[in-house]
N, C-alpha and C positions, 0 to 999 in steps of 0.2 A: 806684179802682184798688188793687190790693193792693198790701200794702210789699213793699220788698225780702226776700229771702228770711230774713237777717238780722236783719232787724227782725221776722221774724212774734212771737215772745213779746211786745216790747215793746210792741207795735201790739193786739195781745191786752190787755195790762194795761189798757190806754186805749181797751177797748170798740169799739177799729176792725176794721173786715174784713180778713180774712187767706187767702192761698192755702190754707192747709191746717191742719188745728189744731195750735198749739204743745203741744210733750209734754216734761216734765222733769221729774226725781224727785227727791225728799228722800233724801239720804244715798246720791245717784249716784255717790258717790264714796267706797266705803266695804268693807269685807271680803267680799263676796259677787264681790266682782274679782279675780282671779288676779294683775294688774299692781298691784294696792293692797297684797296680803299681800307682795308678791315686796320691795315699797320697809318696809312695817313690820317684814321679817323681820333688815333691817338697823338702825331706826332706834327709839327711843320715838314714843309720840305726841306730848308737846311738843316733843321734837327735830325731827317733822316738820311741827308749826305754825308754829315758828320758823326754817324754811329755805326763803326766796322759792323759790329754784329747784325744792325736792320740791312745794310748795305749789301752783307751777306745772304740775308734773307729774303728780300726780292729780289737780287739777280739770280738768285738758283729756283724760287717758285715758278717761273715759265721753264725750265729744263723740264722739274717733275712733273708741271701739268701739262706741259702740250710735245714734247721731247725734241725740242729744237737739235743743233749738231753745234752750239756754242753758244756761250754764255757773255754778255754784253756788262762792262762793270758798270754800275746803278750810282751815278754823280750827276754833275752835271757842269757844262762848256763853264761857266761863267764863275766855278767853286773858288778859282784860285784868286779874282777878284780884291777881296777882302785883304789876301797876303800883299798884295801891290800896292794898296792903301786907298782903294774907292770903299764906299760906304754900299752895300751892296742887301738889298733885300729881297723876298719875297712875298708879295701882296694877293692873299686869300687862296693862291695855289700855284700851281707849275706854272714855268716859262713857257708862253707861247701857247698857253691854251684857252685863251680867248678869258683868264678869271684873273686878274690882276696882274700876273707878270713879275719882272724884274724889273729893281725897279736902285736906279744909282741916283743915290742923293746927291754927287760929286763928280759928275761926268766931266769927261776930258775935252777940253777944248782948245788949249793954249799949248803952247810949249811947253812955258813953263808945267803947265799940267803934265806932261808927257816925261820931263825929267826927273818931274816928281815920283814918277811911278817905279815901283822895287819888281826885280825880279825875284820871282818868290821863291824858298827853297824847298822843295818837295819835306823832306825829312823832320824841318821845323813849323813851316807852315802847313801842311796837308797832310800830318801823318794818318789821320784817321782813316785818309784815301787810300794808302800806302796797306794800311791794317784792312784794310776793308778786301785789297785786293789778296792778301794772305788769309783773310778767311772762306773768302770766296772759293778759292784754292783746297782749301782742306776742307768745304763742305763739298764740293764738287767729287772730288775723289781720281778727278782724271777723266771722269765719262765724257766730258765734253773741254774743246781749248776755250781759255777767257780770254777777252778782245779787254784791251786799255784804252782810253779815248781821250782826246783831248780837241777844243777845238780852233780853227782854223783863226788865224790872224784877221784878216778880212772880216767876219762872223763876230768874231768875241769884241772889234773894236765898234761895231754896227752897235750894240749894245752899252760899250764903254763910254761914246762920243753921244748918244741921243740919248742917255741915260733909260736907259732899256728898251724897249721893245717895238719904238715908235718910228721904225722906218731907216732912211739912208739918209736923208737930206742931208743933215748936218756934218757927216762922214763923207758923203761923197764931194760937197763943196769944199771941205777940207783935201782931197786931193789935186783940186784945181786952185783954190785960193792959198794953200800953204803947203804945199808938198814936200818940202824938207820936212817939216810936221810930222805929216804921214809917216813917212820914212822913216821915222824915226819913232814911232806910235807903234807901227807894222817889225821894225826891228825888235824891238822891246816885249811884242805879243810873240815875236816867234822865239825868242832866246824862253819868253815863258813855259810856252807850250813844249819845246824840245826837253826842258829839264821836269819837265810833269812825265811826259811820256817815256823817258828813261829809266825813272825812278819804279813808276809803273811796272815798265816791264823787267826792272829789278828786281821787285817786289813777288811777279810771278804770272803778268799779263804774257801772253802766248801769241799776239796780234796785235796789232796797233790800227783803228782807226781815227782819219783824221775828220773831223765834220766841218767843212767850210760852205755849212748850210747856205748861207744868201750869197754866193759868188755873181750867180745868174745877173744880179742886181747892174755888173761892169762891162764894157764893150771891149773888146779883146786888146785895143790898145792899152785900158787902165789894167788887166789883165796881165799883159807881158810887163808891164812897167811896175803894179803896186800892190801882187802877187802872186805872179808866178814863182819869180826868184825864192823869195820869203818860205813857199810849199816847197822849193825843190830841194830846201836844205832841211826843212825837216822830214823831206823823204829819207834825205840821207844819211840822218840823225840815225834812223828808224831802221835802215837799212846795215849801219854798223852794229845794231845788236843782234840781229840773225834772225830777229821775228817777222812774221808778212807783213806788211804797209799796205791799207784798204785808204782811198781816196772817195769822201764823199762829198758832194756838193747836188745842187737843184737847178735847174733851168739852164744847163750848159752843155746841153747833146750839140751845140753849137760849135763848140770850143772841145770836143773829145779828142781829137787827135794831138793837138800840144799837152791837153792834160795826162792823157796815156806818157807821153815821154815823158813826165816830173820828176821819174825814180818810184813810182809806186808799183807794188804787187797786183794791186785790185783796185778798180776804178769800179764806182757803183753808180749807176745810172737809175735816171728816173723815167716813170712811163711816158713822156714826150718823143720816144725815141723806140724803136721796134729791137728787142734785144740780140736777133740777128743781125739789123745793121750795127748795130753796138759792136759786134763783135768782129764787124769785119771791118769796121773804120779805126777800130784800136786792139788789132792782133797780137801786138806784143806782152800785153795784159791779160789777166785774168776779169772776167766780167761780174756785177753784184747786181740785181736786181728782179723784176724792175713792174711788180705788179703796183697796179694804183690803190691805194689805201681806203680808200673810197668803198671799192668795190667788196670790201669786206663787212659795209655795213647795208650790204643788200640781200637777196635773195644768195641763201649758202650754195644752192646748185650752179650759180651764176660765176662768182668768186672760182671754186672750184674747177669749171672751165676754162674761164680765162686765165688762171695758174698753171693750167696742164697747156695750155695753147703758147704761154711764153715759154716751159719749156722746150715744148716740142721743137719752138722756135732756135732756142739757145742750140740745138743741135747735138751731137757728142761731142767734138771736140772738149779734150778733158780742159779745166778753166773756167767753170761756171759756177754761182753761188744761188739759188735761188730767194730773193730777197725782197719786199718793200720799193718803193721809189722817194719813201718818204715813211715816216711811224704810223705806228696802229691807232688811230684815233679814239679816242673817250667814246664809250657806247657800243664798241665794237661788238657785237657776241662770240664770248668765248669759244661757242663749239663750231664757229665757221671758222676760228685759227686753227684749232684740232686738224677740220677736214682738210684745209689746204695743207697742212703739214702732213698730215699722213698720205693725203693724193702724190705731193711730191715724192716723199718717201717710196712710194708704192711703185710710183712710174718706171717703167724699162721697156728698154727699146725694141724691137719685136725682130 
């Protein structure tokens, strides 16, 4: 019998059958929305990572307006920053979208640096995050499960060590000229991340995705050595609370079959990679992805096909999410997310 209507993502994660295939996107909730500029034209971005009620209010406007099957909490990787003691801002807009960035006045370089930093505690430092996810909850009403996030050690140190957004150099020579460092940089991000994410889904997250955006960046030996481990214990953080665990990262269709075994639910992949073989070089998982973001700022009939061709790809085997390879980009037009969400929706097997 299929789940509830409700439950189709969650039911997805855990490789069960579902009425119709789950569709949700990375950065649903993001400038390409008329309702999202209308609340930033008011507010900063940490002003509105820090206010339960806006927090609320655009992770549930992409449900109402394009009717996704889950709702993605509206934060951001790098929130907890401040509670560890780096000086952490935002310069003229979003991380990572080409308009000023993140920007650490106090990046990590030293050891010392490194033992300087606090593991922060969800309850004292982040409550707003914690509130934000209990309102999200009782605005939502149940129609859709909400995903917790937190991100990847790797990722949020990329940031921490080149004082935002400027690349690997300085992180990755830190794994070859001081690797106890590392080590010790990467313990410290994952003891973070695991107590964000628990609290989370204390709070009332239904999923847990991890984003360990720039992985692609490492060769599979700094991979097994400076983290894998680090992921596989927040898998299994994530796996003692009973929620799914979604692994995401970019440029590692390389690396799919160790990343499959880390302990996660759902492994999401990016369009590098054809989502049928996705799914047969990491069987044991549940599959996320994996249309290119791109193609959403073309011609709507275009998008539209190539959405319906990677399903068609992902096959029935129940296990399938339809997703992103990456976020909805600034400019997008609204009514080609509609189409491909509804095309999904609509799709069945003849």
């Amino acid at each position: 019998m299929a789940p509830p209507m409700s439950h189709r993502f969650l039911a997805a994660c855990r490789k069960q059958p579902v009425d119709r295939l789950p569709v949700w996107m990375m950065r649903q909730a993001g400038r390409y929305q008329p309702s999202y500029r209308a609340v930033r034209e008011k507010v900063g971005f940490l002003e509105l990572c820090r206010s339960p009620e806006l927090i609320a209010q655009v992770t549930v406007a992409p449900i109402d307006e394009f009717g996704f099957d889950a709702a993605i909490l509206f934060s951001d990787i790098l929130v907890h920053l401040p509670a560890m003691g780096l000086d952490l801002t935002f310069e003229k807009g979003e991380k990572g979208k080409g308009d000023g960035g993140p920007k650490i006045a106090n990046p990590v370089r030293t050891r010392a640096d490194v033992d300087a930093l606090r593991v922060p505690e969800p309850k004292k430092d982040l409550p707003y995050v914690l509130d934000g996810v209990r309102a999200i909850r009782t605005a939502l009403q149940d129609r859709v499960p909400l995903i917790g996030f937190v991100g990847g050690p790797f990722t949020v140190a990329s940031y921490a060590v080149e004082g935002g957004s400027q690349g690997f150099t300085r992180l990755k020579t830190m794994l070859y000229a001081e690797p106890r460092t590392a080590h010790a940089l990467f313990e410290k991000l994952t003891r973070a991340a695991i107590v964000q994410i628990e609290e989370q889904i204390a709070a009332g997250a239904q999923a847990a995705q991890i984003f360990e955006s720039w992985l692609g960046e490492l060769d599979r030996a700094d991979l097994e050595e400076f983290a894998f481990p680090y992921l596989a214990r927040i898998a299994e953080a994530v796996k003692r609370t009973g929620v799914p665990s979604i692994f995401f990262s970019t440029g590692t269709t390389s690396h799919l079959e160790p990343i499959s075994k880390l302990g996660y639910d759902v492994v999401s992949v990016d369009w590098r990679i054809p989502i049928d073989e996705a799914r047969r070089r990491a069987p044991g998982v549940a599959i996320q992805g994996n249309l290119d973001s791109t193609l959403l700022l073309g011609p709507k009939q275009v998008a539209v096909e190539r959405a319906l061709s990677i399903v068609r790809a992902a096959g029935r085997e129940p296990g399938y999410i339809f997703n992103l390879g990456h976020g909805i980009q600034p400019g997008t037009p609204t009514e080609t997310v509609k189409a491909v969400v509804d095309a999904v929706h609509a799709f069945a097997w003849k």
